[in-house]
C-alpha positions as CSV (number, residue, x, y, z in Angstrom):
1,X,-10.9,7.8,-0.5
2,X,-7.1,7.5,-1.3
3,X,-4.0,7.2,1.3
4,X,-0.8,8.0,1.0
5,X,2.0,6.5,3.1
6,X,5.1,7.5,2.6
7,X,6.6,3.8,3.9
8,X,3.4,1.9,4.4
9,X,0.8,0.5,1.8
10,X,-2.1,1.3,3.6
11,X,-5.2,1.5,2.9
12,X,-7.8,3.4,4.4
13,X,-11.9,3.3,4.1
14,X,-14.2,6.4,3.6
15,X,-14.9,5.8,7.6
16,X,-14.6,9.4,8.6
17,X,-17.9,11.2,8.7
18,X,-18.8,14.6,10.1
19,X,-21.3,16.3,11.9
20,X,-22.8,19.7,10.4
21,X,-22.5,21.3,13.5
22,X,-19.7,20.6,15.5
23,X,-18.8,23.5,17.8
24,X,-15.3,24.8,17.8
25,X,-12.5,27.2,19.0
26,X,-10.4,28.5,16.7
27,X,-6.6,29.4,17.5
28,X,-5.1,31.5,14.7
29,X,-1.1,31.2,14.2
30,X,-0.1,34.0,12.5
31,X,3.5,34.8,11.1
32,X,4.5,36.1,14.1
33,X,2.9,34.9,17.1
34,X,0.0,32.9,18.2
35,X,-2.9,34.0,20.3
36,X,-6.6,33.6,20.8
37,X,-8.4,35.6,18.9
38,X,-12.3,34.1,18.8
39,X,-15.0,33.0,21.1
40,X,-16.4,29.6,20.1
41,X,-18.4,29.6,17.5
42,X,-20.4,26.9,15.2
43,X,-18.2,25.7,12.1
44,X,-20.7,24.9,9.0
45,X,-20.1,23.5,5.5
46,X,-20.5,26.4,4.2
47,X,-17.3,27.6,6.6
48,X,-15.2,28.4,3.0
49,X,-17.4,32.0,3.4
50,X,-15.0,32.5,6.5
51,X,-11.6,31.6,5.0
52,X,-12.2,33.6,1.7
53,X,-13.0,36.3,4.6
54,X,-9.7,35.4,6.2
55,X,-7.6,35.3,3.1
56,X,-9.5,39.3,2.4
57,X,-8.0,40.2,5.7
58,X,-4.6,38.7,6.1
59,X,-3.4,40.6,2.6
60,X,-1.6,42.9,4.4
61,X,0.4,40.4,5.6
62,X,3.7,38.6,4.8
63,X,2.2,35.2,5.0
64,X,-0.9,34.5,5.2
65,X,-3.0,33.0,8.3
66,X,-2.9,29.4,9.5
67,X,-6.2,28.9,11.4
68,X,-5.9,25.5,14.3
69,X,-9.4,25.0,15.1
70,X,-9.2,22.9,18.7
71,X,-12.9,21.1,20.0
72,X,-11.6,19.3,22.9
73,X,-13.6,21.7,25.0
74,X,-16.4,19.7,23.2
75,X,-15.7,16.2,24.1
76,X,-19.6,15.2,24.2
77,X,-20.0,16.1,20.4
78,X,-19.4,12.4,18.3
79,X,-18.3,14.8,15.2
80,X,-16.6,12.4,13.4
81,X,-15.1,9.0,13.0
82,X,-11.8,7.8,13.1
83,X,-10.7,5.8,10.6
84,X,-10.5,2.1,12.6
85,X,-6.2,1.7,10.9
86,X,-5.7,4.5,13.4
87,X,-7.5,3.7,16.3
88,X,-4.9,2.3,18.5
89,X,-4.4,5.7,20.0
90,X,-2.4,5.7,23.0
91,X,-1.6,9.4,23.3
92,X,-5.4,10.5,22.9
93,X,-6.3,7.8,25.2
94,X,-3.8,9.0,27.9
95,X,-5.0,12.9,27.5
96,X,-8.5,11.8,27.5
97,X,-8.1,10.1,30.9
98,X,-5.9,13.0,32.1
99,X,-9.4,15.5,30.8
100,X,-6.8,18.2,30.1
101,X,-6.0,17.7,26.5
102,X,-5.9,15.8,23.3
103,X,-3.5,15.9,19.9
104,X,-6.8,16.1,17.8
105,X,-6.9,19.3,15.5
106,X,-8.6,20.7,12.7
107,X,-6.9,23.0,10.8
108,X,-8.5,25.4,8.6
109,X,-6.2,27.6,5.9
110,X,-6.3,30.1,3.5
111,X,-5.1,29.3,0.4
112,X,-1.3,30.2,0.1
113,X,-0.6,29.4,4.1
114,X,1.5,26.6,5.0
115,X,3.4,25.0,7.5
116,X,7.2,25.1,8.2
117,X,9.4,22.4,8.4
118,X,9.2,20.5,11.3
119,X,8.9,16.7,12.6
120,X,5.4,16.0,14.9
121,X,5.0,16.2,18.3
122,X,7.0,13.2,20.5
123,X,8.2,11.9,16.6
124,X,4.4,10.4,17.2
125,X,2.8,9.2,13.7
126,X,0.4,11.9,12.4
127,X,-2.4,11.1,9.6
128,X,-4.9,14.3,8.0
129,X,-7.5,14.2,6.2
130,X,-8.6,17.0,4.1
131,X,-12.4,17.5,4.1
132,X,-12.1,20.6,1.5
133,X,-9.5,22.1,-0.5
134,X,-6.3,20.9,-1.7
135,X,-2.7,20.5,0.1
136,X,0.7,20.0,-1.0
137,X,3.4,17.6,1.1
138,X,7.3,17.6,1.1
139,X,8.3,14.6,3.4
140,X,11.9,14.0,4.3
141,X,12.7,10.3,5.6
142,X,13.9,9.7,9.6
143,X,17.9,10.9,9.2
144,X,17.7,13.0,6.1
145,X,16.7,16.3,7.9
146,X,20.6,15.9,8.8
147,X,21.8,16.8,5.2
148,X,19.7,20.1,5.4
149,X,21.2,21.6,9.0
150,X,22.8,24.7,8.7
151,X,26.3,25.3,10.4
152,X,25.3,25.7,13.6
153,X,23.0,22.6,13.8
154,X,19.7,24.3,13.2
155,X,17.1,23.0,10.7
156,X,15.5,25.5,8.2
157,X,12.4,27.1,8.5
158,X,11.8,27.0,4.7
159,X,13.0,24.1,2.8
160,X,12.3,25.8,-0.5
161,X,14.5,28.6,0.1
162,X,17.3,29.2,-1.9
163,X,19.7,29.8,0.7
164,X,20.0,26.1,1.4
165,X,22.3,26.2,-1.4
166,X,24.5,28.2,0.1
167,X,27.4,25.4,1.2
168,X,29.3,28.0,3.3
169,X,25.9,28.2,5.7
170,X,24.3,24.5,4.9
171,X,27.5,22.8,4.2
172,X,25.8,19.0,3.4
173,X,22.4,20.0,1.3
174,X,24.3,18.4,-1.8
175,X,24.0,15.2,0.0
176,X,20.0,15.2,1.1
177,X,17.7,13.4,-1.6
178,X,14.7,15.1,-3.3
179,X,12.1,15.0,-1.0
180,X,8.6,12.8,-1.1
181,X,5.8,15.3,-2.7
182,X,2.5,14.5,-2.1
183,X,-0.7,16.5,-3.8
184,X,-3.3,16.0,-1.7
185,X,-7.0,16.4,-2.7
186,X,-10.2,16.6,-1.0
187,X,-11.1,13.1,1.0
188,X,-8.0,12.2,1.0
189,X,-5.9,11.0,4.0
190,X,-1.9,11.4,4.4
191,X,-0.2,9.0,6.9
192,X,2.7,10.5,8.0
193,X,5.2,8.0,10.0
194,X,7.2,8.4,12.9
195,X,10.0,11.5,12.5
196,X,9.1,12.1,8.9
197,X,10.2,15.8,8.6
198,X,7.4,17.9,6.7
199,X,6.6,21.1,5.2
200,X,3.0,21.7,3.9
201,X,1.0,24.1,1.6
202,X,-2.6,24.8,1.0
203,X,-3.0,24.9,-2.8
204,X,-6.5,26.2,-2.1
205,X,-8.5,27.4,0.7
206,X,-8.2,24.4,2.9
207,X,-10.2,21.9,5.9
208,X,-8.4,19.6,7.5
209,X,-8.9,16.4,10.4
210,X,-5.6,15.7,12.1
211,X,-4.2,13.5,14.7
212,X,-1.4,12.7,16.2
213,X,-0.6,9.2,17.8
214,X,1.3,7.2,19.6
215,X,0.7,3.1,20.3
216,X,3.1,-0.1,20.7
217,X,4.3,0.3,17.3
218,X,6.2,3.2,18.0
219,X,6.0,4.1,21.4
220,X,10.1,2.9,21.7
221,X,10.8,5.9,19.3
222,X,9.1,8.3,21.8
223,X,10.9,7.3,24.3
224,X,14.1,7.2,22.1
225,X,13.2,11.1,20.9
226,X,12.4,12.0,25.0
227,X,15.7,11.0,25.8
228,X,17.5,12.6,23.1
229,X,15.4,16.2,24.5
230,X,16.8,15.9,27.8
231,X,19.8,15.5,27.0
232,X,19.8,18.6,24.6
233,X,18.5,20.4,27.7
234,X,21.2,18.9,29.7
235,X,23.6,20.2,27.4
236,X,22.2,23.4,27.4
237,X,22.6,24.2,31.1
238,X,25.7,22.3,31.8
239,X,28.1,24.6,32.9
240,X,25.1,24.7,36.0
241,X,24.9,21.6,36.8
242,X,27.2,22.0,40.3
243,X,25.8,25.4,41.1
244,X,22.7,24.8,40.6
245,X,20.5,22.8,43.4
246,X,18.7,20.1,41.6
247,X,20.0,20.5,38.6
248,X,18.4,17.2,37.1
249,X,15.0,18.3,38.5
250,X,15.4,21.7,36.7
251,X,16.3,19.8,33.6
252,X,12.7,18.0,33.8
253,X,11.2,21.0,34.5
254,X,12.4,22.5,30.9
255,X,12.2,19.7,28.9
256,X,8.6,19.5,30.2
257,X,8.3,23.3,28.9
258,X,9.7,23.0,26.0
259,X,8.5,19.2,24.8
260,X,5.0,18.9,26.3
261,X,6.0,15.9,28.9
262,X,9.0,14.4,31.3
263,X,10.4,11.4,32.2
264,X,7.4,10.6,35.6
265,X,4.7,12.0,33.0
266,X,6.0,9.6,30.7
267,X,6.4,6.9,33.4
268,X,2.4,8.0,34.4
269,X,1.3,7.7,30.4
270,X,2.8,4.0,29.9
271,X,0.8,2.8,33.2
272,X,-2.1,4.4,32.0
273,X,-2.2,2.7,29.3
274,X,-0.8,-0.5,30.3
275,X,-3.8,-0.2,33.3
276,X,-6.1,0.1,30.2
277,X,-4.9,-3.3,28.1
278,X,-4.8,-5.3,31.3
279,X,-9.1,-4.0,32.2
280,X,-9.5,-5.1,28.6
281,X,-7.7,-8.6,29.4
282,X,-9.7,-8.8,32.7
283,X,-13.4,-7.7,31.7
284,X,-15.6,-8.2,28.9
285,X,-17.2,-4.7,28.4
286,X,-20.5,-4.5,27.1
287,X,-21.7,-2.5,24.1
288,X,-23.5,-0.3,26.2
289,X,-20.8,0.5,28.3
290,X,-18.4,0.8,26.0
291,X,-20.9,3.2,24.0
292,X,-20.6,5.2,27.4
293,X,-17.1,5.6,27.8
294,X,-14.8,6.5,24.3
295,X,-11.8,5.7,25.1
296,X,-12.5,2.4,26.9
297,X,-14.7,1.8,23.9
298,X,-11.9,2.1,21.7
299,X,-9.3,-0.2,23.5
300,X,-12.3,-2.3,24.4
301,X,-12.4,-3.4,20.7
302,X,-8.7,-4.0,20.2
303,X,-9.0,-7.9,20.9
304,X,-7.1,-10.0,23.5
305,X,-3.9,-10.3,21.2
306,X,-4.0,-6.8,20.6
307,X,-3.8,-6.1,24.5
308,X,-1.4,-8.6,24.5
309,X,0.9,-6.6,22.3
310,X,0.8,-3.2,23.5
311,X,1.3,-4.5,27.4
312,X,4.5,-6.5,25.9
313,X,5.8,-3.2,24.1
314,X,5.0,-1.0,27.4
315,X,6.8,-3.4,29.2
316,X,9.5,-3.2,26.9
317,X,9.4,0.7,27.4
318,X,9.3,0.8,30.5
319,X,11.9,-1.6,31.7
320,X,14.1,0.9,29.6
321,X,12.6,4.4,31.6
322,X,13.8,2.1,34.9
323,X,17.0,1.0,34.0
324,X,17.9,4.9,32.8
325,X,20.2,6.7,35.2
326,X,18.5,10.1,35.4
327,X,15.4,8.3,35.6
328,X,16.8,6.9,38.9
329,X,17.8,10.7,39.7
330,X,14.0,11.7,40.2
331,X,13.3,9.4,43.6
332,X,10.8,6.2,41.1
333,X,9.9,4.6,44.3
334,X,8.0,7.2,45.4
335,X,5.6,6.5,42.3
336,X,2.4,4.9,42.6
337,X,2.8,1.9,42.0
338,X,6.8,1.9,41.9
339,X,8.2,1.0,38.3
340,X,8.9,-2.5,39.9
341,X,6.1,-3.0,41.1
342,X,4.4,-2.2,38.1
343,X,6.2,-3.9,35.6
344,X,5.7,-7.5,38.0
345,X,1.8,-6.8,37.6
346,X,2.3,-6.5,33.7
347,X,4.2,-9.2,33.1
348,X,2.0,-11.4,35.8
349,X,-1.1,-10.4,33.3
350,X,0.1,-11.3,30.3
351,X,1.8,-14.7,31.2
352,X,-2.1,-15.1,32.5
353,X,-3.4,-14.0,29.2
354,X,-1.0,-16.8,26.8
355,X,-2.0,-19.5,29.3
């Protein structure tokens, strides 16, 4: 099994095995709009029958159907394994503790379908694995989605369009580089690292695993991307802010709608995790615990220098979030613990853990 990273040589082992019977839902993303449109059903080997099926009935459309298949509703089913250079997971770990969620998918395309450009969720790392079919990647490096902004500010839908040459609507494409094309075959993985802007084509009907993830590595650039969110919210509703009663609050309430999380869920997902490294700095887990419980098995076999690391980097993070003015705005002490309070335990527990 090959990798490719666009900035990292990293390799990756044939570690990811599936299950012949993993139960799934499948979410199909249409041109226009998005909806449910199955019950859960049982995804085979043989599940190519159903996208050359798909691929008969999406010819009357203009693009064809993207299928997301999600399986979190399915947490007790060990369908596959993650590769172990990906394994220090903090934003599955969080949504697993939470029980509401996960960034796990498996997306399952026609050939022909593809993905717009876009940069992951929270600017988290992302890797897929395709387990049939073939794919085709266009990667941008962090800044140069700049260069292709149209006029206005936006980012195009289509990065292969011809109207990007227009200069009058995209007035700095001349200056963005070719981007990073990746063919991408059957077990194969793509790493793709933190706000690497993408676009992405089945070549042929298509299966693939995909994650995305956050850990101490990059969890400064989430908090750097959250922060540049609010305040394009902030600047959206401005000429509200002395009308409107909490006005800040409202702001977290649509950055939350419109990025997934705010600034106290982001407070609650550093402790969470930080409460996780310091359990694994305190207590030996045994393997039949840890077989018990998957995501304290996974931080379980980080190591002690591992934990180490990621409470120094939450510390980092958070020390940040506490410091930030419209942090400050949403009443911190009323947390549980308060930031404060929190970040003397952290750094308490690793000054314990180098002694």
């Amino acid at each position: 099994m090959r990798t490719f990273c666009p900035s990292f040589n990293l390799p990756v082992p044939s570690a990811l095995f599936l299950s012949p019977h993993a139960q799934v839902s499948l979410l199909l993303l249409c041109p226009v709009h998005a909806a449910w449109r199955h019950p859960p059903l049982l995804v085979l080997p043989s599940c190519l029958v159903l996208l050359s099926s798909l691929n008969g009935c999406c010819s009357g459309l203009a693009a064809p159907l993207l299928i997301q298949v999600c399986y979190e509703a399915f947490p007790e089913q060990d369908v596959y394994t993650t590769p172990i250079y990906f394994t220090s997971d903090w934003l599955n770990e969080y949504w697993d503790a939470k029980g509401l969620d996960d960034y796990r998918f498996v997306y399952m395309g026609p050939k022909g379908s593809w993905t717009p450009f876009h940069a992951d969720v929270f600017r988290s790392y992302s890797w897929s694995a395709n387990i049939c079919g073939k794919k085709k990647w266009l990667l941008y490096p962090p800044r140069q989605e700049e260069y292709l902004r149209d006029r206005h500010g936006n980012l195009p839908f289509d990065v292969t369009a011809p109207g990007l040459q227009d200069s009058s609507v995209y007035p700095r494409y001349a200056q963005s580089c070719p981007p990073v094309e990746i063919i991408q075959e059957a077990g194969e993985i793509v790493f793709i690292p933190s706000g690497w802007h993408h676009q992405v084509y089945n070549l042929e009907d298509t299966i693939s695993i995909n994650h995305n993830w956050v850990n101490g590595c990059n969890v400064a650039i989430m908090w750097s991307f959250l922060q540049d969110e609010l305040a394009a919210v902030q600047r959206e509703i401005s000429e509200w802010r002395d009308t409107m009663e909490d006005w800040h609050l409202q702001c977290q309430v649509i950055m939350k709608s419109c990025t997934g999380i705010n600034y106290k869920e982001f407070y609650n997902f550093l402790k969470v995790i930080a409460e996780n490294r310091i359990s694994v700095l305190n207590h030996v887990l045994d393997e039949e615990a840890s077989a018990k419980n998957t995501h304290r098995a996974a931080t379980s076999a980080l190591g002690m220098l591992h934990a180490v690391f990621d409470l120094k980097r939450a510390v980092q993070v958070l020390t940040s979030l506490n410091a930030n003015e419209d942090f400050k705005k949403l009443n911190p002490k009323s947390l549980s613990p308060p930031p404060e309070a929190l970040l003397h335990h952290l750094k308490a527990a690793i000054d314990t853990a180098l002694l």
